[in-house]
C-alpha positions in Angstrom: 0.0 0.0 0.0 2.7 2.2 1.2 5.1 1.8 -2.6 1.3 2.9 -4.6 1.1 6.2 -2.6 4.8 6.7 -3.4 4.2 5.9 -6.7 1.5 7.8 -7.1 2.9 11.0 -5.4 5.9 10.3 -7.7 3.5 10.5 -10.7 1.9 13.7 -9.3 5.7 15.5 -8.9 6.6 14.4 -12.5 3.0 15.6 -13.9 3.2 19.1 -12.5 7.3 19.4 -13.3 6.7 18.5 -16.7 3.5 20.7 -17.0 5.6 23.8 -15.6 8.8 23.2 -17.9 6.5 22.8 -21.0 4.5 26.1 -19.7 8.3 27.3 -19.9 9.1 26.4 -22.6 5.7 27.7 -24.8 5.6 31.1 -22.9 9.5 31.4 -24.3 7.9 30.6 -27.9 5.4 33.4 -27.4 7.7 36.1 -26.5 10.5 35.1 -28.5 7.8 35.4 -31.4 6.8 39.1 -30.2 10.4 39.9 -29.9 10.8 38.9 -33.8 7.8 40.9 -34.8 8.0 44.2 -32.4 11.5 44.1 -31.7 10.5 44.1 -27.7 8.2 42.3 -25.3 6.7 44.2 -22.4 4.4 42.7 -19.6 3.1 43.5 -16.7 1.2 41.6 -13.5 -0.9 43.4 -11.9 -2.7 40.6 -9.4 -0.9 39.7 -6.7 -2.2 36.4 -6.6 -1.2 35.8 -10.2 2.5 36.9 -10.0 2.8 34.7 -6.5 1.5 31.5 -8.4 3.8 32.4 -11.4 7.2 32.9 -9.3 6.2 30.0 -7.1 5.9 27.4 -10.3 9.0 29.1 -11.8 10.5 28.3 -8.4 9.2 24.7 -8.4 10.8 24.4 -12.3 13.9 25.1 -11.3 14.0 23.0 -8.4 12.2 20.0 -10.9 14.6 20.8 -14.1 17.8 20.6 -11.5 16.5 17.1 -9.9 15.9 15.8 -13.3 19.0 16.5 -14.9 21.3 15.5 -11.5 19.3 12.0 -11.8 20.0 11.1 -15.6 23.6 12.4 -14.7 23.8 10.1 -12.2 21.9 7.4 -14.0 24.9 7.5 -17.2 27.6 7.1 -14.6 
């Protein structure tokens, strides 16, 4: 019983780390893509609520992106 929860939270870890670093990854797309056609990008966040949740999953990226990569670094060794 005890491996399915860790499995599970395992899965849940993974889903929102990938979810984040493809979020990344699309939202680099879109102002890359502005940059090419203005020649700037400009935003701002005006709900507090909003920017919290964005720094705190750009937080939980980095943390996810640095955990993967020391795993499959450790996994060629």
């Amino acid at each position: 019983m005890k491996l399915r929860i860790n499995k599970r939270i395992k899965q849940i870890i993974h889903s929102i780390g990938f979810s984040c670093l493809g979020g990344a990854i699309f939202l680099q797309m879109l102002v890359f893509t502005d940059i090419l056609q203005q020649g700037y990008f400009m935003a701002v966040e005006n709900n507090h609520a909003i920017l919290t949740l964005e720094i705190t999953l750009t937080v939980f990226a980095l943390i996810y992106f640095i955990y993967i990569y020391l795993d499959f670094m450790r996994s060629i060794e």
